[in-house]
C-alpha positions in Angstrom: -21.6 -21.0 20.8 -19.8 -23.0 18.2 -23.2 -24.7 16.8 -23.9 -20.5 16.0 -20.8 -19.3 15.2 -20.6 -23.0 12.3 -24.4 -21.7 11.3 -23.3 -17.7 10.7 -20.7 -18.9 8.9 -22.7 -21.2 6.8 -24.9 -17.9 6.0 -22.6 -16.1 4.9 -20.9 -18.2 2.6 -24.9 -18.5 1.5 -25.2 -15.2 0.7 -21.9 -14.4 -1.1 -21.0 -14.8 -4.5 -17.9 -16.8 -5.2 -15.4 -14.7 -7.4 -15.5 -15.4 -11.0 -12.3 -14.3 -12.4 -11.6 -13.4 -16.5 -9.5 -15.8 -18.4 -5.9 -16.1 -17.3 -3.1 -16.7 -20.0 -0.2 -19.1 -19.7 2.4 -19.7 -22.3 2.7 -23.2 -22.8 5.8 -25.7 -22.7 7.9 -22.8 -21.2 10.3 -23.8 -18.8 11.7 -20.9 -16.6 10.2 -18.7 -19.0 12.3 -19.8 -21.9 11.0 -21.9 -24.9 13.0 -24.8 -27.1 12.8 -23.8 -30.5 12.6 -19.8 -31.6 11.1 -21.4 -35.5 7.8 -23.6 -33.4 4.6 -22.9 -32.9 3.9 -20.8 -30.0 1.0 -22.3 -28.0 -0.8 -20.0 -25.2 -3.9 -21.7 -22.8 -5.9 -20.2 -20.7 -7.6 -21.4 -17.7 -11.3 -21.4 -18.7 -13.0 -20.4 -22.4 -12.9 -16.8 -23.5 -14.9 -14.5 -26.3 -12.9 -15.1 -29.6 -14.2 -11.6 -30.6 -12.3 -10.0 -27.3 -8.9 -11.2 -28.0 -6.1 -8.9 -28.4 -3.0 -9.9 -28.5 0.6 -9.3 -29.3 4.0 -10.4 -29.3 6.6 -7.4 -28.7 10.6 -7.4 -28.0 11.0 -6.7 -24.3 12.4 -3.2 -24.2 12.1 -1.1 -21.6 13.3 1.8 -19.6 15.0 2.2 -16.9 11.8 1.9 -14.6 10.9 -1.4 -16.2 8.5 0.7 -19.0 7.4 -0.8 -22.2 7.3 2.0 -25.3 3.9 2.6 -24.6 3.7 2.7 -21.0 6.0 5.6 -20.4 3.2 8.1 -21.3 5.5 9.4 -24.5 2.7 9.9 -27.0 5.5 8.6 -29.5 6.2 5.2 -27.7 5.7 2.2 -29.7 6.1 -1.0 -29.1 8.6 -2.9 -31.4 5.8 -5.7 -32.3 6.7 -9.0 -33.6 3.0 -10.5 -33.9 -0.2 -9.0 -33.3 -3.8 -10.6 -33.6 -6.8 -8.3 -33.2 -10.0 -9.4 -33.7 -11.7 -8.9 -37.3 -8.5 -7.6 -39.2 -5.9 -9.7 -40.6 -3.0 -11.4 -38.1 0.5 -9.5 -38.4 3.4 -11.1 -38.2 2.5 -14.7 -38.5 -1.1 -17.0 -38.0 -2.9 -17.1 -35.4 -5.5 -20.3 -34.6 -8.1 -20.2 -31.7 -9.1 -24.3 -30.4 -12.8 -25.2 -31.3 -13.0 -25.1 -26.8 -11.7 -21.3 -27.0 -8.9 -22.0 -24.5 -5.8 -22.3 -26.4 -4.6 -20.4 -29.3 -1.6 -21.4 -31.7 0.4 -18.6 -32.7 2.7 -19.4 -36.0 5.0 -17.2 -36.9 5.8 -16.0 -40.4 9.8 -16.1 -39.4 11.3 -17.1 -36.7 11.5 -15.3 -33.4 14.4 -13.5 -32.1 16.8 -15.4 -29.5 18.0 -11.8 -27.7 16.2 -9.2 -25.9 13.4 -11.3 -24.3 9.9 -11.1 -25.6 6.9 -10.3 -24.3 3.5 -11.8 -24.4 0.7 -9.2 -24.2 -2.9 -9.9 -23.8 -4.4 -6.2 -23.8 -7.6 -5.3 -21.5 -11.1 -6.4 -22.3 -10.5 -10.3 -22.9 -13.9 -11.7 -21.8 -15.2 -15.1 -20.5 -18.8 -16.0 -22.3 -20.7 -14.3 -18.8 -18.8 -11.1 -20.0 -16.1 -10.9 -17.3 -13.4 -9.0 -18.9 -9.8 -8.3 -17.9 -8.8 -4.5 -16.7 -5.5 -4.5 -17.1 -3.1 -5.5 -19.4 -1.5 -9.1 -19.1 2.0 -9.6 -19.8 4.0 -12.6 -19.8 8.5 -12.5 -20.4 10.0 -14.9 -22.1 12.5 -16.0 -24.2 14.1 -18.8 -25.9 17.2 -21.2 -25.0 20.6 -20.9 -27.2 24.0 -21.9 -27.6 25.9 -18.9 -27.7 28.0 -18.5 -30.6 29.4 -15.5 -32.4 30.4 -16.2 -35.7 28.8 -13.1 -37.7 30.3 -9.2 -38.2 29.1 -6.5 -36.2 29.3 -2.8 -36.7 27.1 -1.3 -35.1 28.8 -0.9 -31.3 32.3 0.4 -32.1 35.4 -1.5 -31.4 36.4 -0.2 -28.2 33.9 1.6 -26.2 32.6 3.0 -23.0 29.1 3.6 -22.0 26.6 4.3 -19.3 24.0 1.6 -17.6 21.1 2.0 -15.5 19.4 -1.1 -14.2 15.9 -0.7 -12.2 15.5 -4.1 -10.0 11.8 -4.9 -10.0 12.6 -8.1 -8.4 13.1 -9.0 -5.5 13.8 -6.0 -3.7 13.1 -2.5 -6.1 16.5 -0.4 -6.8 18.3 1.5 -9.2 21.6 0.0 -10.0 24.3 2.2 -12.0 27.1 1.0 -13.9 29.7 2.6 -16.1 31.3 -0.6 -18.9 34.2 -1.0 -21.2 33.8 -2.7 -23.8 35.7 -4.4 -26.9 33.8 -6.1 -30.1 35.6 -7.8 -32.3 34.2 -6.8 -35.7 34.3 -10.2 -37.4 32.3 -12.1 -35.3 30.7 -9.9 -33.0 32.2 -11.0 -29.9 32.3 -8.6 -26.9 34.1 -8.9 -23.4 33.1 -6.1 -21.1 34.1 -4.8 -18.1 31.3 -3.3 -15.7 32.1 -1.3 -12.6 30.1 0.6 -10.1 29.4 4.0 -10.7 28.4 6.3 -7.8 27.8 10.1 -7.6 30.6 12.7 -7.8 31.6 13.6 -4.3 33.6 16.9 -5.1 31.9 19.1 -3.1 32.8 22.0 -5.6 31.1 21.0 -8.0 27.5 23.0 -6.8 27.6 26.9 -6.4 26.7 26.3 -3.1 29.0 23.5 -1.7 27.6 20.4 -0.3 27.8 18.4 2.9 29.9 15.8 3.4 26.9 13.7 3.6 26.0 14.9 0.4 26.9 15.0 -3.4 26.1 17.9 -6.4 23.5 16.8 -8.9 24.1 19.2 -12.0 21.5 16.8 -14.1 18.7 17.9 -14.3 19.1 22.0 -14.0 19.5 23.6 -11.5 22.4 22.4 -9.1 21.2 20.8 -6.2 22.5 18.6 -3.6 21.6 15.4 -2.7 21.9 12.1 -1.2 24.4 10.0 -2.9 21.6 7.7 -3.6 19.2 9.6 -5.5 18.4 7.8 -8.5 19.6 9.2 -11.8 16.5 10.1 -13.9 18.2 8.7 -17.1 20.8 8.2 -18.7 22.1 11.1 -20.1 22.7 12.1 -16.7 25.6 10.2 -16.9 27.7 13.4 -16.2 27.3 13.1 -12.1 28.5 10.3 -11.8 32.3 9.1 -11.4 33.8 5.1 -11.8 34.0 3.7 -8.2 36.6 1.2 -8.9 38.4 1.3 -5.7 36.6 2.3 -2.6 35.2 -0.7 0.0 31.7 -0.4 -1.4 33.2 -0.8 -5.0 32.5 -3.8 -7.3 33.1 -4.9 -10.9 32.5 -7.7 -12.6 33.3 -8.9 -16.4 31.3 -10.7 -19.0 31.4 -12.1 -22.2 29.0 -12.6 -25.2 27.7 -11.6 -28.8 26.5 -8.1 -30.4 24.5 -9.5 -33.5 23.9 -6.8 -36.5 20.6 -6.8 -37.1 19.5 -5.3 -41.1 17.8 -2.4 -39.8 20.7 -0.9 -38.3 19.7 -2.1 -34.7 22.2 -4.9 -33.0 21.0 -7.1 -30.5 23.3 -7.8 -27.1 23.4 -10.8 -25.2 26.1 -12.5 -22.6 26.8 -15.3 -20.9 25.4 -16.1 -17.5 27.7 -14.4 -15.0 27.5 -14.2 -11.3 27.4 -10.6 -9.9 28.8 -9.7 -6.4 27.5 -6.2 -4.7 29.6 -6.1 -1.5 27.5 -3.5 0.2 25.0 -4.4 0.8 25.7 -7.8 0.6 24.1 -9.2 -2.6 24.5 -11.9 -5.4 23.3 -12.8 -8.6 23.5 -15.8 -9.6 23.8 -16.7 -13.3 22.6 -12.9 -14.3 21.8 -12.3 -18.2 21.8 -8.5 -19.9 19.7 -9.2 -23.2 19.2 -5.8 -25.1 18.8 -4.0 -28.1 21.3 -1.2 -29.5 19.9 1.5 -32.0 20.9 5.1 -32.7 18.5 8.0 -31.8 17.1 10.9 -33.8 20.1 13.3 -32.7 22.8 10.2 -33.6 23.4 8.5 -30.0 23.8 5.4 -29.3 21.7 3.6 -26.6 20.2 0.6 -25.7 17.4 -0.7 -23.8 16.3 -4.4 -22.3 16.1 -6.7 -19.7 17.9 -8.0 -16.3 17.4 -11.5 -15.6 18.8 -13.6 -12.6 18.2 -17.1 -11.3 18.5 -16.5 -8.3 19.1 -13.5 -5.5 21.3 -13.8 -2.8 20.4 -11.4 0.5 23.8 -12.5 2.4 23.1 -16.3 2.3 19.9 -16.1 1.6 17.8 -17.3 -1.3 15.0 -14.4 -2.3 14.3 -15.9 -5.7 14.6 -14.6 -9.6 15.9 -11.2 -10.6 14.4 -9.4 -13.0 14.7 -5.3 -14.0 14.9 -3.2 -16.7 18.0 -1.9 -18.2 18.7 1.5 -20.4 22.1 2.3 -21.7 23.8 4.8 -23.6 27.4 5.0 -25.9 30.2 7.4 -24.1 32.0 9.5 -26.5 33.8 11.7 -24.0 34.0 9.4 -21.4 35.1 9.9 -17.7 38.4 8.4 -16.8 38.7 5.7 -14.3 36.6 3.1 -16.4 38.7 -0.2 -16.4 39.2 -2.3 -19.4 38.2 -5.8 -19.5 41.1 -8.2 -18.7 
């Protein structure tokens, strides 16, 4: 029975084809998915030769919604990617120099300036890269990264105001998926662009008046989007500008804050990049941590004026209670408060 059962396998294994993949990108010299030097080279490999004419790729700030979207993944016909470098096959390389190896496995990507430190960036290999037997990719590879700094702030910044509040929405990818919502104060001091923030816990208003039709106690009004409905405290907000439902928690046992410091940097195009300094991040319930957690962003005004931003989560490591569940990463979207709902504490 086992002489058979040793000679089906063998025919079958026969009479399979082994899996032949497409080429597989890897940025090279990263560690933790940061690079040394933002004005190198950037050096990309991949794990077996591919069809120079096939190759489309770009480098792109990562900034997405608050579901982890890049600009043109959101299905807005008017989402763009804000692209740094971009390399398509037969018209001339944007952004910089791009050099395929005479083995067509690693390209060299040289930048015409250097990159930016803060939000992360994002490598993008688009669909259709092909190996010489014509296997081809199907979907879009992406690979996040970024680039190690000292932080200092030592340049003036306008563009967030001196004192303000706003509204954040962070969508966990990793390790777990959830919709985190935070209210911040925040003070920049214009001459070198410094910022400490506050950041608090913001949770659905429970007045149960606020719906023509009064809620349950299990229950809370959503006004955002019309009409007025109730729903579970946890429903996740759709955006930001739905900011409106929802109240600081400063105080009750589920309630947690935490403050951070970094640097707003004015970019020339009116745009102002945000970035802080590793801070550890304590949900009581449930019981979570973030260890060394990093909000890199970009601020801009919209058409109608506002102020928002959109970027990245990043944490070393995830704590589930004691245990270790590995890097954090999500998307973040946030917007400027002019009216403001009381109960936002100030940084200390």
């Amino acid at each position: 029975m086992r002489i058979f059962s040793l000679f089906l396998a063998l025919i079958v294994l026969v009479g399979c084809d082994v899996y032949d993949g497409p080429p597989e990108p890897r940025l090279v010299a990263s560690s933790a998915g940061l690079l040394s030097d933002p004005n190198a080279p950037i050096v990309v490999s991949f794990d077996k030769p591919f069809d120079p004419k096939t190759l489309n790729l770009k480098i792109a700030r990562y900034l997405v919604d608050d579901r982890g979207r890049l600009a043109d993944e959101t299905g807005d016909p008017n989402g763009k990617l804000s692209i740094l470098f971009s390399h398509v096959d037969g018209d001339p390389d944007l952004g910089g120099d791009l050099v395929i190896s005479a083995d067509a496995q690693t390209v060299t990507i040289t930048p015409k300036t250097a990159m930016p430190i803060t939000p992360r960036l994002v490598l993008i290999v688009e669909t259709g890269l092909a190996d010489a037997a014509g296997t081809a990719t199907q979907v879009r590879r992406k690979i996040i990264f970024g680039y190690q700094f000292e932080l200092t702030c030592n340049k003036p910044s306008l563009v967030l105001p001196t004192d303000g509040k706003y509204f954040f929405l962070i969508d966990v990818k990793q390790p777990v998926g959830t919709q985190v919502k935070l209210f911040a104060s925040m003070h920049v001091d214009p001459q070198t662009g410094a910022f400490k923030a506050q950041f608090v816990r913001a949770t659905r208003n429970p007045d149960p008046s606020r719906c023509p039709t009064p809620c349950k106690s299990n229950e809370a009004c959503r006004l955002l989007p019309a009409p007025a409905t109730c729903v579970v405290p946890s429903e996740r907000a759709g955006g930001v500008d739905e900011y409106p439902d929802f109240i600081a928690d400063a105080t009750s046992p589920v309630s947690f804050q935490f403050t951070t410091t970094g640097c707003v940097v004015d970019r020339a195009d009116g745009t102002a990049d945000f970035v802080n300094l590793p801070v550890d991040v304590f949900v009581t319930s449930p019981v979570v941590t973030l260890r060394n957690t990093r909000l890199t962003s970009q601020w801009s005004k919209d058409a109608q004026g506002a102020l928002r931003v959109s970027g990245a989560l990043s944490a070393d490591d995830v704590l589930l209670g004691n245990i270790s569940s590995g890097q954090g990463v999500g998307g973040l979207a946030g917007l400027y408060l002019p009216n403001p709902p009381s109960g936002i504490p100030d940084p200390p």
